[in-house]
C-alpha positions in Angstrom: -38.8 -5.7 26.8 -38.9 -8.2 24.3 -36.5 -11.0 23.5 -35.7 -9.7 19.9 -36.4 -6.0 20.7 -33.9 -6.6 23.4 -31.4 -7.7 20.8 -31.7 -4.8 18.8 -30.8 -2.5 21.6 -27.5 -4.5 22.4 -26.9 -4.7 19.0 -27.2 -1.2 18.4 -25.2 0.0 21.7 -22.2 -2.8 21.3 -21.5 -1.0 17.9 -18.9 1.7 17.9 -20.8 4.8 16.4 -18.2 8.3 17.4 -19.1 11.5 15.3 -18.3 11.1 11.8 -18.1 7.2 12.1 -21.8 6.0 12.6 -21.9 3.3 10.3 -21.9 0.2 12.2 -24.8 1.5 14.0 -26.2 2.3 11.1 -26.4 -0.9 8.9 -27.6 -2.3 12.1 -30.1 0.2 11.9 -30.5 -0.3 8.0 -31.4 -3.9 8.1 -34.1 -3.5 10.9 -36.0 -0.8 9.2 -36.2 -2.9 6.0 -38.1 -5.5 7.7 -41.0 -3.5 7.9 -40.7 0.2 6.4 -41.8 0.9 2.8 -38.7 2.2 1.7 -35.7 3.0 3.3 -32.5 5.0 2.2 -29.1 6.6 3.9 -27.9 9.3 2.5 -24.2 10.9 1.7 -24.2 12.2 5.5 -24.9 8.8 6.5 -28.3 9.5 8.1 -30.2 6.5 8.2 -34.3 6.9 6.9 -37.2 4.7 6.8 -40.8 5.9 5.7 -44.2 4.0 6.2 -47.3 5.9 4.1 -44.9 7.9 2.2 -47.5 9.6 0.4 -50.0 10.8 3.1 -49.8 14.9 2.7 -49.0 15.3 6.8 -45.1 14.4 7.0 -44.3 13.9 10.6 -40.3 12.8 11.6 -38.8 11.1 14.1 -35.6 11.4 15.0 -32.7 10.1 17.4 -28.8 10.4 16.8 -26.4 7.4 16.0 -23.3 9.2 17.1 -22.0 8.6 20.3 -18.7 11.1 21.6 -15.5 9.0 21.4 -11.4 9.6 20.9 -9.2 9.9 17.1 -5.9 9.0 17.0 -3.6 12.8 16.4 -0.1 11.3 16.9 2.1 8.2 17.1 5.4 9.2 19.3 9.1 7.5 18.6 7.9 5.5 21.6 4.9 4.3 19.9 2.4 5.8 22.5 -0.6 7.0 21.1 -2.0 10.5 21.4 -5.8 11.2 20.9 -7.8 13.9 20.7 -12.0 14.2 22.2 -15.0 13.3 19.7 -17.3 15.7 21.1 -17.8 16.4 24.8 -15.3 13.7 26.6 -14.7 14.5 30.1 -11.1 14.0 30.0 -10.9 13.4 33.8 -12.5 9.9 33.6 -10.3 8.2 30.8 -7.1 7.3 33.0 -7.1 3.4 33.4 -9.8 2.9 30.5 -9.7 0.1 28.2 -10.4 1.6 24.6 -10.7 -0.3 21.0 -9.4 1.8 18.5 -11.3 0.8 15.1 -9.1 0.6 11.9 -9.7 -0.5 8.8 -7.9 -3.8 9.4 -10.2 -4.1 12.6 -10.3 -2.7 16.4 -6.7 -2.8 18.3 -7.0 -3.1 22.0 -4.8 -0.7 24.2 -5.6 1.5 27.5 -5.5 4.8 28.2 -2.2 5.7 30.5 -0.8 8.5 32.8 2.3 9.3 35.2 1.7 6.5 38.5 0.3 8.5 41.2 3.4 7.4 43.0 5.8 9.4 40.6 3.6 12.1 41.2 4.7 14.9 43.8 1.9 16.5 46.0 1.5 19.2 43.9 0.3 17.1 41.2 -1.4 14.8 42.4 -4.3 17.5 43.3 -4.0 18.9 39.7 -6.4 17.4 37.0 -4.7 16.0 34.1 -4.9 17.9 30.8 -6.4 15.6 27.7 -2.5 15.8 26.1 -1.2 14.4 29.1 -2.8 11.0 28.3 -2.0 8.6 26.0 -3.3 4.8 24.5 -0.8 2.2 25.1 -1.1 -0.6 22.4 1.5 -2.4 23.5 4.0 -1.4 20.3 7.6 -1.4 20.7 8.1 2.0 18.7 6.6 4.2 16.6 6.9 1.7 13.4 5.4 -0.9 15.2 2.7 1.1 16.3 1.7 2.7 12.7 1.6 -1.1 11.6 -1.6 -1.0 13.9 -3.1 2.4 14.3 -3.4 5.5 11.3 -3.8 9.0 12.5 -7.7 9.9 11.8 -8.7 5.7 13.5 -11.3 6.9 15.9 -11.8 5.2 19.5 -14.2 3.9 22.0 -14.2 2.5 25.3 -14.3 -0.9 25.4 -17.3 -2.7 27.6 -20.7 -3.6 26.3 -24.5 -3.3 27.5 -25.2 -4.4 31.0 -28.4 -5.0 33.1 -28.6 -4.5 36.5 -31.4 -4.4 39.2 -34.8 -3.5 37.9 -34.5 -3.5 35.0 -32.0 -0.5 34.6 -29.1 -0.9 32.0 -25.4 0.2 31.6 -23.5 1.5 28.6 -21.7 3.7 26.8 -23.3 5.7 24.6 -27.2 5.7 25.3 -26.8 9.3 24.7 -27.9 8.8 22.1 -28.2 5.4 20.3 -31.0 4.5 22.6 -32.7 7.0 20.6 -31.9 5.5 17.6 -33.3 2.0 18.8 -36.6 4.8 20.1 -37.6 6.0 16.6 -37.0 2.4 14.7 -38.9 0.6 17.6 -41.6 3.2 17.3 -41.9 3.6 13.3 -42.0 -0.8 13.6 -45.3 -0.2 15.9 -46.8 2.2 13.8 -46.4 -0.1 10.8 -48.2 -2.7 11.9 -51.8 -0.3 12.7 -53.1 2.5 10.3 -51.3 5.5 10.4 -53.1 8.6 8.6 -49.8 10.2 8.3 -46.2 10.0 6.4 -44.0 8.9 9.1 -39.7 9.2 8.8 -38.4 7.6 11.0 -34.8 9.0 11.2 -31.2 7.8 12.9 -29.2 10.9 12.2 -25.2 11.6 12.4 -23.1 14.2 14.1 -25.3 15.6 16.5 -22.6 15.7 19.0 -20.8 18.2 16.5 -23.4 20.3 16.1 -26.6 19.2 15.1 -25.2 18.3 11.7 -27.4 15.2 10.5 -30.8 16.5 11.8 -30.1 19.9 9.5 -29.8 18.0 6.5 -32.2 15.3 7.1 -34.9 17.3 8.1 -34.3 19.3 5.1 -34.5 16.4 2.9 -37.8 15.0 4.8 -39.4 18.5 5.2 -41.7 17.9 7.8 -44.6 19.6 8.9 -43.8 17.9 12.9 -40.6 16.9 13.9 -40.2 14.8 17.2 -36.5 14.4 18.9 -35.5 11.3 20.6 -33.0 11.8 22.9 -31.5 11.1 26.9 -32.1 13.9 29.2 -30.6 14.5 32.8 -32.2 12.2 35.3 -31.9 14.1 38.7 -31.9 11.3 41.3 -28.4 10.5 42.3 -26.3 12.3 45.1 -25.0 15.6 44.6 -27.7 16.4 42.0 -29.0 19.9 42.2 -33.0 19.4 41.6 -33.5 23.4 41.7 -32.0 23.3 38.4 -33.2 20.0 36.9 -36.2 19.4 38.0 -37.3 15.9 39.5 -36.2 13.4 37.0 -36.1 9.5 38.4 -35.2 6.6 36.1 -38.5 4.3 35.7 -40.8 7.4 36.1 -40.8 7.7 32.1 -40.0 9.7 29.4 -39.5 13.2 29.8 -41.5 15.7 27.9 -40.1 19.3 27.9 -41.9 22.7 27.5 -39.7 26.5 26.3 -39.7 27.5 22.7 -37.9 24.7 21.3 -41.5 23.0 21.6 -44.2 23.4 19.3 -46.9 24.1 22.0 -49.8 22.1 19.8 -47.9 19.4 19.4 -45.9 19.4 22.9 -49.5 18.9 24.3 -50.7 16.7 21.7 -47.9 14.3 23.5 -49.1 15.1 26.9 -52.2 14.4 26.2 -51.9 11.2 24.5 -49.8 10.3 27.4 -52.9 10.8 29.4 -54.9 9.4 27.7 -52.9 6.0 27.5 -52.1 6.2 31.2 -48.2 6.3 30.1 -46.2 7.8 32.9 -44.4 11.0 31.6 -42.2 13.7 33.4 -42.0 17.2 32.8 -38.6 19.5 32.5 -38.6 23.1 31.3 -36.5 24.5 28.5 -35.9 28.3 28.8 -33.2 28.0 26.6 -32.7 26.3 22.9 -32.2 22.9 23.5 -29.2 21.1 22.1 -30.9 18.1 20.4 -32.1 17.4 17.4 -34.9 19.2 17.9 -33.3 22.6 17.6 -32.2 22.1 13.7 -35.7 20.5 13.3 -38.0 23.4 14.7 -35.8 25.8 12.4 -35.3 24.3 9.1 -36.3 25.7 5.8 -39.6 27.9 6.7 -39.7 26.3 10.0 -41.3 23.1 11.4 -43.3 22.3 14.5 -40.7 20.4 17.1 -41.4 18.8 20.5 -38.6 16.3 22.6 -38.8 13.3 23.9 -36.2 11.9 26.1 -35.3 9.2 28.4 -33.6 10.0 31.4 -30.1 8.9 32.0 -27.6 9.0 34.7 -24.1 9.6 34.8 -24.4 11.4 30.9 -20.9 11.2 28.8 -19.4 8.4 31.0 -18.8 5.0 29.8 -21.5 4.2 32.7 -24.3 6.0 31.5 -27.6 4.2 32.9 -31.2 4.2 31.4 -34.6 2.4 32.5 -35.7 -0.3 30.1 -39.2 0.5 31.2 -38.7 4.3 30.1 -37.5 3.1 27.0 -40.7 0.8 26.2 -42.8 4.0 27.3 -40.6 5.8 25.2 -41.6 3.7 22.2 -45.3 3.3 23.0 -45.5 6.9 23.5 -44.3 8.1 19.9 -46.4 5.5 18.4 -49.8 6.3 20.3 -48.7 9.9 19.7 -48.6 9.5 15.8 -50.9 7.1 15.6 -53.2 9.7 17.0 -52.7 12.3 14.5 -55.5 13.2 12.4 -54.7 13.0 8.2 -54.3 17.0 8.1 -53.0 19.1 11.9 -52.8 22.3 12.0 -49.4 23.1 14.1 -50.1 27.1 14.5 -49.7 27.8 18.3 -52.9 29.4 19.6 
C-alpha cells in the first residue's frame, strides 16, 4: 500500500467513530475527498459525500460505514464508578481488563473497564459470564463529583489501542468493521478521478449502520442511484473453531469477497465478477440466502428500488478490539471498485434477465 494511502487508513481507524458520533472520522474523510472530488458535502445525518462527473445521467454509489460499535456513559455512582451501556453489537464478555478513552467535549479521559477479582469470586461464579451491568470504567475519581468533573452521561467510549501491522502484511484494529470501508470507497472514488469515468460516481461514508442501516437509507435517498455498491468486512473463515459449512472458505489475502442471494442485483453482481476476471483480481465468493445486514440492504430498497451488489474484505475476529484485515485485500478491494465503475458503459441497463 502506499506511503500516504497508508496514512489515510491509520488516520481513519485511530479516530474514534461509535454510532451517532462519526465525526472525527468523518472530517478525516472530508478533507481527503476535497483533494480530488468535484464537490463534496455532509449532510444533517453526518454522512459524508463526494461526487466526480456529477452530471453523467448513470448515478452509481459507493458506500462504506464510518461508525464503529463502542460504549456511552448511563451512570456515575456515589463512588464515582462509571456505568456504560453497548453501541451496537459489543460482546460484553471481552471488555473486562480493557483500556477505554471515553471522549468528552473537554477531550478523551483514560479509565479501564473493571469487575469482582476472580479471587473474590466463589466457584459458582467464576463459571458464570458477567452481565454488561456488572462492569464498570474506573477513571480513577474519588467520588461521584470528581468523576462528573470528567465524564457527562451521553460521552460515548472506545477501546483504547491503535492500528497495528503484523506478518504479511495483515493489520490489527478496532473497528475495520467498518471504517476500512470508508478508506474503500474514498480510495476507489480518488482512482476513478484521475481516468474517464462515463458515469456519476458518490462516493459515500455513511453513519449508523450499526443501528440499523440509518445513514445508507437517507443517503441513498438523497443520491438516488440507479447502482449502489456496499463496502464492507465480511467473515473470514480461516481460524480454529470456524465452521466452513456455514461460511464458506474465506482466507485473509485471497481478496475481496463478492456475495450472490437477492440482496445482489444479478447484472451488476456479475458485472463485478467479471471485471474481476478480466483484471486477474483475486475474488472469493459467499452466498447470501438471507437479506444482508450492510448497507446494501437499504440501498437495493430505497425509493422505487435500486440495483445493489457487496463487496467486502474479510476480517477475523469481527466486533473485537482485534479485528484483523489483509492490506492486500484492501488494495484489491479498491482496484476492484474502480475497474468495476470505470467499466461501466454511459447508460446500463440493471433489469435482471
Amino acid at each position: 500500500m502506499q506511503k500516504d494511502a497508508l496514512e489515510f487508513l491509520r488516520e481513519v481507524m485511530n479516530a474514534p467513530s461509535p454510532s451517532g458520533f462519526e465525526q472525527p472520522v468523518q472530517r478525516r474523510v472530508r478533507k481527503r475527498l476535497e483533494e480530488f472530488a468535484d464537490r463534496v458535502w455532509t449532510d444533517v445525518h453526518g454522512n459524508c459525500f463526494g461526487v466526480v462527473n456529477e452530471k453523467a445521467p448513470l448515478r452509481v454509489m459507493l458506500a462504506g460505514h464510518a461508525d464503529e460499535i463502542g460504549l456511552m456513559v448511563t451512570h456515575v455512582d456515589k463512588e464515582g464508578f462509571v456505568y456504560f451501556d453497548a453501541v451496537g453489537g459489543i460482546d460484553h464478555t471481552l471488555l473486562p481488563g480493557l483500556r477505554v478513552e471515553i471522549h468528552t467535549s473537554a477531550g478523551k479521559v483514560h479509565g479501564v473497564i473493571g469487575k469482582k477479582p476472580i479471587h473474590l469470586m466463589d466457584p459458582k461464579e467464576r463459571e458464570q459470564v458477567p452481565k454488561i451491568t456488572d462492569l464498570w470504567i474506573d477513571v480513577g475519581a474519588r467520588d461521584e463529583e470528581d468523576a462528573l468533573k470528567a465524564v457527562a452521561v451521553g460521552d460515548v467510549a472506545t477501546v483504547a489501542g491503535d492500528m497495528q501491522i503484523l506478518r504479511n502484511d495483515v493489520a490489527v484494529g478496532r473497528g475495520f468493521d467498518d471504517r476500512v470501508g470508508a478508506f474503500v470507497v474514498v480510495e476507489a472514488i480518488r482512482a476513478i478521478s484521475r481516468r474517464k469515468p462515463r458515469v456519476a460516481v458518490f462516493a459515500v461514508s455513511t453513519v449508523q449502520e450499526e443501528l440499523g442501516l440509518r445513514g445508507a437509507r437517507t443517503s441513498a435517498f438523497a443520491v438516488d442511484p440507479h447502482a449502489g455498491i456496499a463496502v464492507d468486512v465480511g467473515f473470514a473463515s480461516d481460524f480454529p473453531t470456524a465452521e466452513k459449512k456455514h461460511l464458506g472458505t474465506v482466507k485473509l489475502g485471497g481478496g475481496p469477497l463478492l456475495h450472490r442471494g437477492a440482496n445482489i442485483n444479478p447484472v451488476l453482481g456479475e458485472h463485478l465478477m467479471n471485471v474481476a476476471r478480466k483484471k486477474r483480481i483475486p475474488f472469493q465468493v459467499s452466498a447470501e440466502p438471507k437479506a444482508t445486514g450492510t448497507d446494501a440492504n437499504a440501498i437495493q430498497v430505497n425509493r422505487a428500488g435500486a440495483a445493489a451488489a457487496l463487496v467486502s474484505v474479510p476480517n477475523r475476529y469481527m466486533h473485537t478490539p482485534v479485528e484483523l484485515v489483509s492490506l492486500k485485500d484492501v488494495e484489491n478491494t479498491v482496484r476492484l471498485l474502480a475497474e468495476a465503475v470505470l467499466a461501466m458503459p454511459a447508460r446500463m441497463d440493471f433489469t435482471p434477465r
